[in-house]
Every structure is written in structure tokens, then in C-alpha cells.
C-alpha positions in Angstrom: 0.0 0.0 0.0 1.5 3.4 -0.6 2.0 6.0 1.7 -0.3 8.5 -0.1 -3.2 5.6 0.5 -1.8 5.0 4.2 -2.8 8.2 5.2 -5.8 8.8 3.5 -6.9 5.5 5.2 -5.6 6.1 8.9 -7.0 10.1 8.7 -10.8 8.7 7.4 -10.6 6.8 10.3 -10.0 9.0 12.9 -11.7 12.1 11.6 -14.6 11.1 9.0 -13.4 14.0 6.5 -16.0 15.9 4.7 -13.1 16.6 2.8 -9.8 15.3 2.2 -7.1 15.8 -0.2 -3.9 14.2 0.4 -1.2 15.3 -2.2 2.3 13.6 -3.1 4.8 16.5 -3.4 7.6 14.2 -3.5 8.6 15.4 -7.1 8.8 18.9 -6.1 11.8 18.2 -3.8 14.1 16.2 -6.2 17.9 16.4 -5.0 16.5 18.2 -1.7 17.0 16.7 1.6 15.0 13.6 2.3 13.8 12.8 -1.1 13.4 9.7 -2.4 13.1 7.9 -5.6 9.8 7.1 -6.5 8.1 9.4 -4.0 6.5 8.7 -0.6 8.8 11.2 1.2 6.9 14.8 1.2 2.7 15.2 1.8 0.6 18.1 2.1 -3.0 16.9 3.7 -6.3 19.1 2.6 -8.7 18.3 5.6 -11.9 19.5 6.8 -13.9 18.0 9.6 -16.2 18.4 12.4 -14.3 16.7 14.9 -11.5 19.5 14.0 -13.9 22.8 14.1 -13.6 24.9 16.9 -9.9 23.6 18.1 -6.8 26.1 17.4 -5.1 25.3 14.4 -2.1 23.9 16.7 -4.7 21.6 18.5 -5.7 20.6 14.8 -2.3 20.0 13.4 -1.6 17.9 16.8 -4.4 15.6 16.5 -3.2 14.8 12.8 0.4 14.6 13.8 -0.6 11.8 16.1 -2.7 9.9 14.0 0.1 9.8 11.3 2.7 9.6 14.3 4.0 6.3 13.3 4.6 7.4 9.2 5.9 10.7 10.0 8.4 9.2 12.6 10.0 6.5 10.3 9.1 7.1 6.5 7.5 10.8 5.9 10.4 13.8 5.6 8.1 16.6 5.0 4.7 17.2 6.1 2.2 19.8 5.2 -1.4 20.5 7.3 -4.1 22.7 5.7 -7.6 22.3 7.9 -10.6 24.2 6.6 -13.9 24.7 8.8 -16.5 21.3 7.5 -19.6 22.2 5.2 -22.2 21.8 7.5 
């Protein structure tokens, strides 16, 4: 399973997304620091959900830190968070 599909899997899970977008920018970084071959080393996560309204964007970005905090500890080298308030 990829890493892309790994955390689109593990953040459904946790926070029922009316919205997620979960974008490979791997490519981006070529001969940077931390990149890899074949991608799977640099994210940026789109996210909205109830379960993050009304928190303070560090609160947010904590809570998806530690559902991802295995990935981000051992595979992930960059890791971007972008929460917008849930439709509804």
C-alpha cells in the first residue's frame, strides 16, 4: 500500500473527512534533503472535519500529527497540514 493511501486511510478513520485531499509532493523536492526515488517522502494533507472545528489550528495539526505519528516518525520527511472549517 502506498504511503499517499496509508494516510488517507488512517485520517478517514479517525476524523470522518467531509473533505480530504492528500497530495504527493515528493517530485517537487528532487535532490533536496529527504527525497526519495519514486516518492512517498513529502505530503501536504487538505482536511476539513467536524471533529477539528472549533480547536486552534495547533490543536488541529496535533491531532493529525498523532494519527500519522507512526509514518511521520519512520518514512515521511516533509509534512504539510491545511484544515478548513467542515460544510455543515
Amino acid at each position: 500500500m502506498s504511503m499517499k493511501q496509508i494516510i488517507i486511510e488512517k485520517l478517514t478513520e479517525e476524523f470522518h473527512p467531509t473533505h480530504l485531499n492528500v497530495i504527493d509532493e515528493s517530485e517537487l523536492h528532487r535532490g533536496h534533503a529527504g527525497y526519495r526515488e519514486g516518492g512517498n517522502s513529502h505530503f501536504r494533507v487538505q482536511i476539513s472535519s467536524p471533529m477539528l472545528d472549533g480547536k486552534l489550528r495547533v490543536a488541529q495539526h496535533r491531532a493529525i500529527m498523532d494519527c500519522l505519528a507512526v509514518e511521520l516518525k519512520q518514512e515521511i520527511h516533509a509534512f504539510a497540514i491545511e484544515v478548513s472549517p467542515s460544510a455543515g
